[in-house]
Phi, psi and omega in degrees: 000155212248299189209139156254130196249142199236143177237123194280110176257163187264015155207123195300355191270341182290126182283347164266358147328126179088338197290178170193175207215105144305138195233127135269189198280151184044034158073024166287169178213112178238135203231149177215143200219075167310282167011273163331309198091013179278152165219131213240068191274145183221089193238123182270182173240105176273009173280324224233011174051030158249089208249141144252151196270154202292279179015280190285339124359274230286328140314329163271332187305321182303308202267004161267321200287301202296328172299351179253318212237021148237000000 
């Protein structure tokens, strides 16, 4: 594991309050969204280097999050 990301959200009514995120190798992701009850694995092809970058992550977690939660 590379990095673990803890998410500050700026109002406790925000559904990734609380969440946090594992970062691996070749840009993989396991997301745990407690609020929810979610856990979100992002598993890449690292043979074939199509990897997303925590950014472009960080954008599908938001609209799978917003997408659960209307």
């Amino acid at each position: 594991m590379k990095l673990m990301w803890v998410y500050d959200a700026a109002a406790s009514s925000d559904p990734l309050a609380g969440a946090f995120t594992a970062w691996g190798v070749g840009g993989q992701y396991i997301t745990v969204v407690p609020k929810l009850d979610m856990v979100i694995a992002h598993k890449t092809d690292t043979a074939g280097r199509k990897a997303v970058t925590a950014r472009q992550y960080d954008v599908l977690l938001r609209m799978l999050v917003s997408a659960h939660v209307e």
